[in-house]
C-alpha positions in Angstrom: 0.0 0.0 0.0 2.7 2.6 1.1 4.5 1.8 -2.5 1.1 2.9 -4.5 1.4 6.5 -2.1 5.6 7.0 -2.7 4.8 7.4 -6.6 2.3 10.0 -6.1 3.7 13.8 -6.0 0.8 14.2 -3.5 1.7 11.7 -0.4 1.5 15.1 1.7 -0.2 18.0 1.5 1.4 21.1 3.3 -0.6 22.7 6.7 -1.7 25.3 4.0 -3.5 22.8 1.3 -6.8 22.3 1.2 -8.6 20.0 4.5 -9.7 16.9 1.9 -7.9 13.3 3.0 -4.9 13.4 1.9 -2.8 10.3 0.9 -0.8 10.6 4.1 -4.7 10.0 5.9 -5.7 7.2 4.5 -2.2 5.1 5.0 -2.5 6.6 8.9 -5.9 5.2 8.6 -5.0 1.9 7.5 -2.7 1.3 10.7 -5.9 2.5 12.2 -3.2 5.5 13.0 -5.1 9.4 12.7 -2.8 11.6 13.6 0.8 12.3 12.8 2.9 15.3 13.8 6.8 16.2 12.7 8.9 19.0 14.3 12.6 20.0 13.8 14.1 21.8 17.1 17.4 23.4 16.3 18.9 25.8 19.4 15.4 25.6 21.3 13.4 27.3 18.3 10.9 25.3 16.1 11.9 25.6 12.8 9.8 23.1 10.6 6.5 21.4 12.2 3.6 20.1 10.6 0.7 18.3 12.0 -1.9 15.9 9.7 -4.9 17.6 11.8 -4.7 21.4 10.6 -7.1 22.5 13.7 -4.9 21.2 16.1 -1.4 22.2 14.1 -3.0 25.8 14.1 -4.5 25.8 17.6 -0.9 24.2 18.9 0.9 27.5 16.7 -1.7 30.1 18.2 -1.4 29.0 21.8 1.8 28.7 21.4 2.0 24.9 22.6 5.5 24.0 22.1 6.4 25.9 25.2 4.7 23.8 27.6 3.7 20.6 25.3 5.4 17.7 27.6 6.0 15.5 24.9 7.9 18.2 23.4 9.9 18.8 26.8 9.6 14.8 27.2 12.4 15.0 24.0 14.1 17.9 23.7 14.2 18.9 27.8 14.8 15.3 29.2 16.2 13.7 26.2 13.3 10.3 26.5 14.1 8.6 23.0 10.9 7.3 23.1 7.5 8.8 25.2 3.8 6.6 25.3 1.3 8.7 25.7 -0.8 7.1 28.8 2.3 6.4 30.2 3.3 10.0 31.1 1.4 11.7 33.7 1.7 16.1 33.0 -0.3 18.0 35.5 -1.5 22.0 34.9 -0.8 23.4 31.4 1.2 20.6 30.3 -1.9 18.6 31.4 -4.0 20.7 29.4 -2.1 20.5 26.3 -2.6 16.5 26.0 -6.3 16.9 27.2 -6.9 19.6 24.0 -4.8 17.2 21.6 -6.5 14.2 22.4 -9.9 16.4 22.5 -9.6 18.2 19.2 -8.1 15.2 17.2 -10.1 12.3 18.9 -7.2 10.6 20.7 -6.7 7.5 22.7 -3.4 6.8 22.7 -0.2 8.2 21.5 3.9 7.3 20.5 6.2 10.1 20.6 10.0 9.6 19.4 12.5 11.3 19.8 15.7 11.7 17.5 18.4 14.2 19.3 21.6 14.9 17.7 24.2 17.7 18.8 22.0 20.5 18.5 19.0 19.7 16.7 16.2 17.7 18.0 13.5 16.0 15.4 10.4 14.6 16.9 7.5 12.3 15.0 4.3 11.9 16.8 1.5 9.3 15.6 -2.2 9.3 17.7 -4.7 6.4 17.8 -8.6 6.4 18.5 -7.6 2.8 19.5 -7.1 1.9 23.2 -3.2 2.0 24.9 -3.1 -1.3 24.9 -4.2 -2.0 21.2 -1.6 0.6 20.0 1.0 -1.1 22.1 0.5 -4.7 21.0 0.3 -3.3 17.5 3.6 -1.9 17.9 5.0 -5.5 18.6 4.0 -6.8 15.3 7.4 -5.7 13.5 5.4 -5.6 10.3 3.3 -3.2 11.6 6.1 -1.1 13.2 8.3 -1.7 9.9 5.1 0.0 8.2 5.2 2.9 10.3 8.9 3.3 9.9 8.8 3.4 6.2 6.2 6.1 6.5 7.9 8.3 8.0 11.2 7.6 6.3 8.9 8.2 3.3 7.9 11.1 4.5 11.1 13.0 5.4 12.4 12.0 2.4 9.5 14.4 0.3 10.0 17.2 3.0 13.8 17.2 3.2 13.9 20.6 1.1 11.2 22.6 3.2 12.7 21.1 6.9 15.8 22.2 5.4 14.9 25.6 4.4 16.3 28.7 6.7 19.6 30.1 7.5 22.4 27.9 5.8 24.4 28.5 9.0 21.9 27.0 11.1 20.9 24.0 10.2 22.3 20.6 11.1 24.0 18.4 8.8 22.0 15.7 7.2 
């Protein structure tokens, strides 16, 4: 299925594009996956995010959520490789943040990695309607989790020249 989606121009669309499903979607949907998120931390500022659900990826941008977003802090602040959802336990505004997401985009359960190198910091998010423990004995299945890795690799690999984009002195090596 991914293969049929990696020869279309269209696998994403950009935050701005219009709100129809997208190709990205309906893979997501077919790991019974709705909601992906990517962000690129260089120096503490956010210079490339983009979110699948454009409600929340504008609601996260207005409110200015990456200051208190604990899966954000999870990564960048304690350096967790790897952050489930139900698993953490934020309390306050960091509380709030995950109570909105999982609101707005109909969330049950959530996978955050992490990928930290000198001084950049690139997370991937994916959000499930299914319950923690489906997601997590999903994730077991290595075909699954193979699935969900070539997504993503899929992924970065059409939206290298926009994460890349920005003062040449700035970005990390790829």
């Amino acid at each position: 299925m991914l293969s049929e989606f990696m020869k279309k121009d269209t696998f994403l669309k950009t935050p701005t594009d219009s709100p129809k499903k997208t190709d990205m979607e309906t893979f997501l949907r077919s790991l019974e996956l709705s909601y992906f998120s990517y962000g690129l931390i260089l120096e503490g500022e956010v210079l490339f995010s983009y979110f699948t659900h454009q409600e929340w990826g504008q609601l996260y941008q207005e409110k200015h959520y990456n200051k208190i977003d604990p899966l954000l802090r999870g990564v960048v602040q304690s350096h967790f490789p790897l952050i489930v959802w139900d698993a953490l336990h934020p309390s306050g505004e960091e509380k709030k943040v995950m109570m909105e997401r999982n609101e707005v985009c109909r969330l049950n359960s959530g996978l955050t990695i992490g990928i930290t190198k000198e001084n950049s910091t690139e997370i991937i998010a994916f959000g499930s309607e299914v319950s923690p423990q489906n997601l997590h004995a999903r994730l077991m299945d290595m075909d699954y989790a193979r699935k969900i890795y070539d997504m993503t690799s899929h992924f970065y690999q059409m939206h290298i020249s926009r994460i890349l984009k920005g003062p040449a002195s700035k970005l990390p090596s790829v």
